[in-house]
C-alpha positions as CSV (number, residue, x, y, z in Angstrom):
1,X,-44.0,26.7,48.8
2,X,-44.9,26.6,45.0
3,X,-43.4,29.8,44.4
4,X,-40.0,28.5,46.0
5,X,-40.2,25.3,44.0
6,X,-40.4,27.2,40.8
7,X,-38.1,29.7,41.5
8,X,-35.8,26.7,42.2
9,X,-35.7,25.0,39.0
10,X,-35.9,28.0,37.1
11,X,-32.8,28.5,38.8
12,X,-31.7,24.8,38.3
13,X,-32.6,25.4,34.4
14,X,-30.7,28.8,34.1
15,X,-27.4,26.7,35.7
16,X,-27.7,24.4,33.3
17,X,-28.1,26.2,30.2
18,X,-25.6,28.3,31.6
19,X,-22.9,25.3,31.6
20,X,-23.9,24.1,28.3
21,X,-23.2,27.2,26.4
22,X,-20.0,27.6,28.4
23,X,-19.3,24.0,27.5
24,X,-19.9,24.4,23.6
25,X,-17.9,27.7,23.2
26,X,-14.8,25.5,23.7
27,X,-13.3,24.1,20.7
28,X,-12.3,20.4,20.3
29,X,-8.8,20.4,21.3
30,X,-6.5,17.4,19.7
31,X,-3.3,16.6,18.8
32,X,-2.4,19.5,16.4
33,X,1.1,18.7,15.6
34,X,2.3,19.3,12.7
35,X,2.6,16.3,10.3
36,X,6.0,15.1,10.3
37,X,7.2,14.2,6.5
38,X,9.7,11.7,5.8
39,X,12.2,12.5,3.2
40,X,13.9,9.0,1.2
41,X,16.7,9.3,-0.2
42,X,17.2,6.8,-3.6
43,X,20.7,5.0,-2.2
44,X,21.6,2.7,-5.4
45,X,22.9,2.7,-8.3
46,X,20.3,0.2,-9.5
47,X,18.5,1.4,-12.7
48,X,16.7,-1.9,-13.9
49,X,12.7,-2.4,-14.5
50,X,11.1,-1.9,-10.7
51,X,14.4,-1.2,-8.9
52,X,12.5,2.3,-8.2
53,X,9.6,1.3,-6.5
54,X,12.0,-1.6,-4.3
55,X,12.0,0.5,-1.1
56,X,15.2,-1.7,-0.1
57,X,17.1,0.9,-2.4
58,X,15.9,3.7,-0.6
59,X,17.3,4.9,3.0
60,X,16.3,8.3,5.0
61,X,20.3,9.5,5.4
62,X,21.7,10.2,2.0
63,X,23.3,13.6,0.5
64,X,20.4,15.8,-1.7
65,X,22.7,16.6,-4.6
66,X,19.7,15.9,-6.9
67,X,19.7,17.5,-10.8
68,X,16.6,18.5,-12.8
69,X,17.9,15.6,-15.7
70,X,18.7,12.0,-15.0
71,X,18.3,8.4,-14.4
72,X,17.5,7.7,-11.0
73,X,15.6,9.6,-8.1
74,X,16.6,11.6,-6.1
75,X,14.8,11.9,-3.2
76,X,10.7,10.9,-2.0
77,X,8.7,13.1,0.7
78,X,6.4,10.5,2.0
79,X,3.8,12.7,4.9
80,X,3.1,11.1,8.0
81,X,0.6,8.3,8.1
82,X,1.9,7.1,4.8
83,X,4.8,4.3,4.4
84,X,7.4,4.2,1.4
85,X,5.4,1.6,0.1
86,X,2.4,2.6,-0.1
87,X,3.4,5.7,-2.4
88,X,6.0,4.2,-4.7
89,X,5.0,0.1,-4.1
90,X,4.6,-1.3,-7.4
91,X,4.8,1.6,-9.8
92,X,7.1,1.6,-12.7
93,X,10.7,3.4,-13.1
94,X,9.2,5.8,-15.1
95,X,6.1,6.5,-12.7
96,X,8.4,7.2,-9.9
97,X,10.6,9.5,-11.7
98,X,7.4,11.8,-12.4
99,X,6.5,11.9,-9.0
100,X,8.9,14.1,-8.2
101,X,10.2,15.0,-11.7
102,X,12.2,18.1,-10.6
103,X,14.3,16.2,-8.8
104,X,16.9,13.5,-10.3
105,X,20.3,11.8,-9.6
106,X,22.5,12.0,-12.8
């Protein structure tokens, strides 16, 4: 009877272990999409102190004829989980033309 009982739970313990290393050999799976960017276009003509960083002059459908020299942005990548605001929101003409500074409207 003793021998059974042991032989039991060893066998209970080797099922066990069993299922745990079997259980941590999988990796956590998750959402692994790729991060979607959104790409603003700068859809003014509006080229006074702040009119930059106003995200009402910005709009996702717009033409990306964008020059290395100029006055105005072109366009702003802003990666998912981040809003137009938060990236250009408060910043100065000049700070938002040197985000991207490859990239301006003539």
């Amino acid at each position: 009877m003793k021998r059974n009982t042991i032989l039991n739970v060893s066998v209970a313990v080797a099922v066990f272990f069993t299922a745990a290393i079997g259980a941590m050999s999988f990796k956590k799976s998750g959402n692994k999409a790729a991060k979607v960017a959104t790409i603003y276009y700068y859809n003014s003509t509006d080229t006074s102190p702040g009119a930059f960083s106003n995200v009402a002059n910005w709009s996702t459908s717009g033409v990306a004829d964008c020059l290395e020299s100029g006055t105005r942005p072109c366009r702003m990548v802003v990666q998912e989980g981040q809003t137009l605001e938060d990236q250009i929101g408060g910043l100065s003409n000049a700070a938002v033309l040197n985000i991207h500074p490859d990239e301006r409207k003539p």
